[in-house]
C-alpha positions, 0 to 999 in steps of 0.5 A, a space after each residue: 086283141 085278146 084271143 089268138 085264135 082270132 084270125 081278124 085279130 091277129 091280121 090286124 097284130 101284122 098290119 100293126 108289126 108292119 107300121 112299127 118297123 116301117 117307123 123305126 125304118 123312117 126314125 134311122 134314115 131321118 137320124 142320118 143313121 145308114 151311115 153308121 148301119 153301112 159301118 158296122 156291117 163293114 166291121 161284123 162281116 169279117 167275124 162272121 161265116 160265110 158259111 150257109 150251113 150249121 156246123 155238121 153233128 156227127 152221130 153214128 156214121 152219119 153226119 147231120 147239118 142244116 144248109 140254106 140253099 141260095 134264093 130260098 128263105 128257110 133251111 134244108 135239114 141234110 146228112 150224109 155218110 161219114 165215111 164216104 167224106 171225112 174231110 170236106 170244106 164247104 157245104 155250099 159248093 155245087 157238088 156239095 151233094 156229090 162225090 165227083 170222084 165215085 160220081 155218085 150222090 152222097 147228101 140225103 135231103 131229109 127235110 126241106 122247111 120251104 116245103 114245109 112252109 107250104 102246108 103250114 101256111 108260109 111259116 116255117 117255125 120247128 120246135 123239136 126236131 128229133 131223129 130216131 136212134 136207129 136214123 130211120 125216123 124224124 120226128 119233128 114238129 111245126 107252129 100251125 097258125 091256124 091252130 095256134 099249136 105245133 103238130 106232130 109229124 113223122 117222117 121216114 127217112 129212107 122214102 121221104 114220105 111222111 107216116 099216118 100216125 102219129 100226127 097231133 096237135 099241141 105236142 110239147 115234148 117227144 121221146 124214143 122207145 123201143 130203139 125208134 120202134 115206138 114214139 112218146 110225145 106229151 100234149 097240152 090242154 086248152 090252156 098250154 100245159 102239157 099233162 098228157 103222154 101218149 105212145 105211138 107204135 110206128 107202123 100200127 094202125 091202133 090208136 096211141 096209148 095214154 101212158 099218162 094223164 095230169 090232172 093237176 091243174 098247177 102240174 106240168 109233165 115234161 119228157 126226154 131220153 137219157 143220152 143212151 136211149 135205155 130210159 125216159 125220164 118224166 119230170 111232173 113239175 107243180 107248185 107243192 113238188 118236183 118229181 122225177 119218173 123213170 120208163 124203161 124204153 124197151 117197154 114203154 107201156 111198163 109202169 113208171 117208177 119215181 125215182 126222186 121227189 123234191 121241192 118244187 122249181 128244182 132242177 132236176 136232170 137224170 141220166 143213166 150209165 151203166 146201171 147208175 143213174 146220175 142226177 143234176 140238181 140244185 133242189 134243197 139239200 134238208 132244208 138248206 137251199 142249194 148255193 148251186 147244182 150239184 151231182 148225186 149218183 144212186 144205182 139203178 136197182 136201189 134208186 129212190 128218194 132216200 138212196 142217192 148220194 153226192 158224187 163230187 164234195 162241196 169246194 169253196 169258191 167253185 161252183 157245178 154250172 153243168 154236165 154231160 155224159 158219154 160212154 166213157 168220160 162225164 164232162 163238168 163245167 165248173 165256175 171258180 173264182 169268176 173264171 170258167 173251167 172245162 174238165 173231163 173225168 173217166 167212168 166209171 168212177 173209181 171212189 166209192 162215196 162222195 170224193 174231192 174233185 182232185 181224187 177223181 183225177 180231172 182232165 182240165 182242157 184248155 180255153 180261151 181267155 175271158 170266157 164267160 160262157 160254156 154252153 153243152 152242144 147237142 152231143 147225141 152220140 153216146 158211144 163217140 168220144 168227141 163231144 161239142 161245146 159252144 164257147 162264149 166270150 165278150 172278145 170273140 164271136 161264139 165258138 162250137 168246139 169239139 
């Protein structure tokens, strides 16, 4: 089989799946095999939930999850007012969906994927997946098997009907602007490599605007928010280069302005605080290539190659594994002596010029032992104090941890 576009072909790549799993199922049971299955379902069943449902994400005065709803084989994306429902137990109850003491609806189905799942041929496979900053619009895209691609849609929130436009193909990125008036989304060529951007103006009839167009072959264009919705950053990977564009989200049509450039297969992630961008990188330092990332700084209105600096001081033995950002705090994951640590520092800063970790007066927060992974959850409201972590360890299940 060598096009998958071939509809023949890739029927006979099913049959084949089919035949490899029916083998692997005969090879365990002629091995006496279901005895050891039935035993360590009976040891992994107490460690993991019962719980049908994504733990709730609060953004704003809402609350968004996923729930599986019982007979049915994909998930259903909902949320519901904070506020209404501070504390509750269980998503998989009957009323889960209705305050029996108001006696009204509190639960807002915004996307079921068994619906879905109709239009897309049975399948119901979601890359992106992003909600408006205003929580009027979803923006999302599914795997079409037909096309080999994932499509865009639109979906507005308060009727449940999706929108004319946008709706393309082989989309790979999506960002908001204009406080969710208008939607940025990248699209690839024949070959999978995303090179366009385009701008769609929710609720006009114009065709979406070409904001930019790759045609460096070797060249791939990647797009996404800065936690506060101010900026879109571009990021243009190539074999000669790594860079790194800024769009001002209130006008997205404006021109890009680069803000930074290195060598290429660099990490480079850029976010915005009042009027300071911060970048996360382990692009070559001169020469030198980077042990590990690192953090720089430069302000907005002189932000260039030549104009950021460190923020925090190389310190042997630890190591910056990631950052993340709200309004008030900027949270490190650091790596020292093998042994994760978790530490929030308060913003803005109060050193000019690069400063020991020490002098930034950390706020170490406690972990389990053993920990060998930290992983920064989805944290999409930038005003709340609260931000969400996934904890790995050898010797517990993951845990997500506010």
């Amino acid at each position: 089989m060598s096009n998958f576009s071939d509809s023949v072909s890739m029927r006979h790549m099913d049959v084949y799946m089919e035949q490899e799993e029916k083998y692997a199922e005969a090879v365990m049971i002629a091995a006496d095999a279901d005895r050891l299955q039935r035993k360590i379902q009976i040891e992994m069943a107490p460690r993991m939930s019962s719980e049908l449902c994504s733990p709730p994400v609060r953004w704003g005065p809402w609350l968004y999850y996923r729930r599986v709803e019982e007979g049915k084989p994909f998930p259903v994306l909902c949320r519901r007012k904070a506020s209404l429902q501070e504390e509750f137990i269980s998503y998989n109850t009957r009323s889960v969906g209705f305050d029996l003491t108001a006696g009204k609806r509190i639960e807002q189905k915004l996307l079921d994927y068994n619906a879905e799942s109709e239009r897309f041929g049975g399948y119901s496979y979601e890359e992106l997946s992003e909600v408006s900053p205003d929580h009027r619009f979803l923006a999302y895209t599914m795997y079409d098997k037909e096309k080999d691609s994932f499509t865009l849609s639109v979906r507005d929130l308060a009727s449940g009907t999706l929108l004319d436009k946008p709706r393309a193909d082989r989309v790979a990125n999506l960002s908001w602007a204009m406080d969710g008036k208008a939607l940025l989304y990248t699209v690839t060529n024949s070959e999978k490599r995303p090179h366009r951007i385009f701008c769609s103006m929710l609720g006009s009839t114009k065709d979406d605007v070409l904001i930019l167009e790759e045609s460096d072959e070797n060249a791939y264009v990647n797009i996404r928010n800065t936690k506060d919705f101010q900026f879109i950053t571009v990021n243009i990977f190539s074999n000669t280069s790594s860079k790194v564009y800024l769009i001002n989200a209130a006008e997205p049509l404006n021109n890009m302005t680069l803000v930074w450039e290195c060598e290429p297969l660099s990490n480079c992630i850029i976010e915005h605080h009042h009027k300071i961008l911060y970048l996360f990188t382990n692009a070559a330092k001169g020469a030198v290539p980077a042990d590990s990332h690192y953090l720089l700084c430069s302000r907005l209105e002189a932000s260039g190659y030549g104009n950021w600096e460190n923020v925090i001081l190389e310190e042997p033995a630890v190591s910056l594994e990631d950052v993340d950002f709200c309004d008030t705090h900027m949270v490190l994951v650091l790596k020292e002596d093998k042994r994760y640590r978790l530490c929030s520092i308060l913003l803005p800063l109060d050193t000019k010029g690069p400063a020991h970790l020490e002098s930034l007066h950390p706020c170490f927060l406690p972990l389990p032992n053993h920990v060998c992974q930290i992983q920064s959850g989805p944290n999409y409201d930038y005003y709340s104090s609260i931000m969400r972590f996934t904890i790995s360890s050898p010797v517990m299940p993951d845990a997500v941890v506010d």
